[in-house]
Legacy VTK file of the C-alpha trace (Angstrom):
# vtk DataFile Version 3.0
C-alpha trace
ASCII
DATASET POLYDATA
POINTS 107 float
0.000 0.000 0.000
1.147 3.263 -1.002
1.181 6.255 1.643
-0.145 9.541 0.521
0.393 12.760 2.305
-0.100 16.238 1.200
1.303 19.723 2.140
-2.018 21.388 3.340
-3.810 20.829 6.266
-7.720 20.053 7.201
-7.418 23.855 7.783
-6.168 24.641 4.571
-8.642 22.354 2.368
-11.618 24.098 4.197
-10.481 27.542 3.428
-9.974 26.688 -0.351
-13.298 25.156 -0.310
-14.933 28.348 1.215
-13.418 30.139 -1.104
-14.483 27.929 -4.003
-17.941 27.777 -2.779
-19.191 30.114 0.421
-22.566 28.366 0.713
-20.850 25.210 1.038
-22.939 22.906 3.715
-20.869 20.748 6.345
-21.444 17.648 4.362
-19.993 19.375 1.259
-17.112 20.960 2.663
-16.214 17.189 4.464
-16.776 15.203 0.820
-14.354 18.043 -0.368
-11.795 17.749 1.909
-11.600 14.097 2.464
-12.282 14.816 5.898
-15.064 13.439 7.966
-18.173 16.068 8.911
-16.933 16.010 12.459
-13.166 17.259 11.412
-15.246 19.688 9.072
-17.281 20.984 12.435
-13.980 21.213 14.298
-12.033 23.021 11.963
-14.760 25.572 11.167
-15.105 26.171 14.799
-11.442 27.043 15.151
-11.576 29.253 11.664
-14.532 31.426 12.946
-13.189 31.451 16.921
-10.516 33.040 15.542
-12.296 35.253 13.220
-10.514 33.751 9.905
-14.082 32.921 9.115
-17.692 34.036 9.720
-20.983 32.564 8.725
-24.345 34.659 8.065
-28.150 32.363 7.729
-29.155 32.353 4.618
-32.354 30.114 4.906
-31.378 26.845 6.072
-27.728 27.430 4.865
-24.597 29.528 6.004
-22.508 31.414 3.488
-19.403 31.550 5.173
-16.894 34.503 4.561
-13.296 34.727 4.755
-11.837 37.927 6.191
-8.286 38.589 4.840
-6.894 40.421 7.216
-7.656 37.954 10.055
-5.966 35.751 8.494
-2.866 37.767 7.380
-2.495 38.917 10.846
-2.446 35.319 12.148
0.581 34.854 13.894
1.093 31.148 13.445
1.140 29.690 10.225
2.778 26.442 10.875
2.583 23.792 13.909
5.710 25.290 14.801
7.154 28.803 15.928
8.898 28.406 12.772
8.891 31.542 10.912
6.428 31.494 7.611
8.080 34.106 5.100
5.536 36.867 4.178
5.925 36.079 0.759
4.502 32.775 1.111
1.784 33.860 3.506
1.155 36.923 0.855
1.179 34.678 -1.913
-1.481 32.372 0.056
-4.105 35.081 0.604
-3.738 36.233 -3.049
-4.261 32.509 -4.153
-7.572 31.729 -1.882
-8.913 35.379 -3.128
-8.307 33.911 -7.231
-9.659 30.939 -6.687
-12.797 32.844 -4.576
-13.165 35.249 -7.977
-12.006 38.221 -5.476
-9.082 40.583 -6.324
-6.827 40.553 -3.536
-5.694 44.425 -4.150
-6.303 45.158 -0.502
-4.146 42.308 0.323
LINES 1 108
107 0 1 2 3 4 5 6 7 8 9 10 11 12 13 14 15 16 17 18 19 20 21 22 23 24 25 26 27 28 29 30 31 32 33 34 35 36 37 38 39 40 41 42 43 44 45 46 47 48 49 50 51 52 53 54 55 56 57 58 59 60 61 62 63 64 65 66 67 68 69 70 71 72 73 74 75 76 77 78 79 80 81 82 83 84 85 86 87 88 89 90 91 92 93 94 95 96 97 98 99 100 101 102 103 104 105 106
């Protein structure tokens, strides 16, 4: 058996998939991720506890809402203290804002 691992975490894969599509339910955020709807719940709950993301009713649904700036101002990036290069962290926030259909001008 082959082992796969990838350079984005749970975390990461939910923010592209916001991005992608805002009115994304649990369920379809989980089947995009790979993740199960329980690691989807948990890592939304960090994302809007720490203001990364927020989530407005519409109808039965949330449209969720990445804020930028939240997330630029983050002070860890990594698992580590490691320092993230603000290149990398720039060129992350410009990359979820193209794939969102967003300019990221004020980024």
């Amino acid at each position: 058996m082959e082992r796969t691992w990838g350079f984005l975490t749970n975390h990461a894969h939910v923010l592209v998939q916001i991005a992608r599509d805002p009115r994304s339910t649990v369920r379809e955020i989980a089947y995009a991720t790979g993740i199960t709807e329980r690691a989807a719940h948990s890592v939304l709950r960090d994302l809007r506890e720490d203001g990364i993301v927020s989530a407005k009713r519409n109808g039965r649904r949330n449209v969720y809402q990445i804020n930028p700036e939240t997330l630029m101002s983050r002070n860890r990036w990594g698992a580590t203290d490691m320092e993230i290069p603000r290149p990398l962290i720039d060129a992350t926030i410009r990359g979820l804002a193209r794939v969102a259909g967003t300019t990221a001008a004020s980024v």
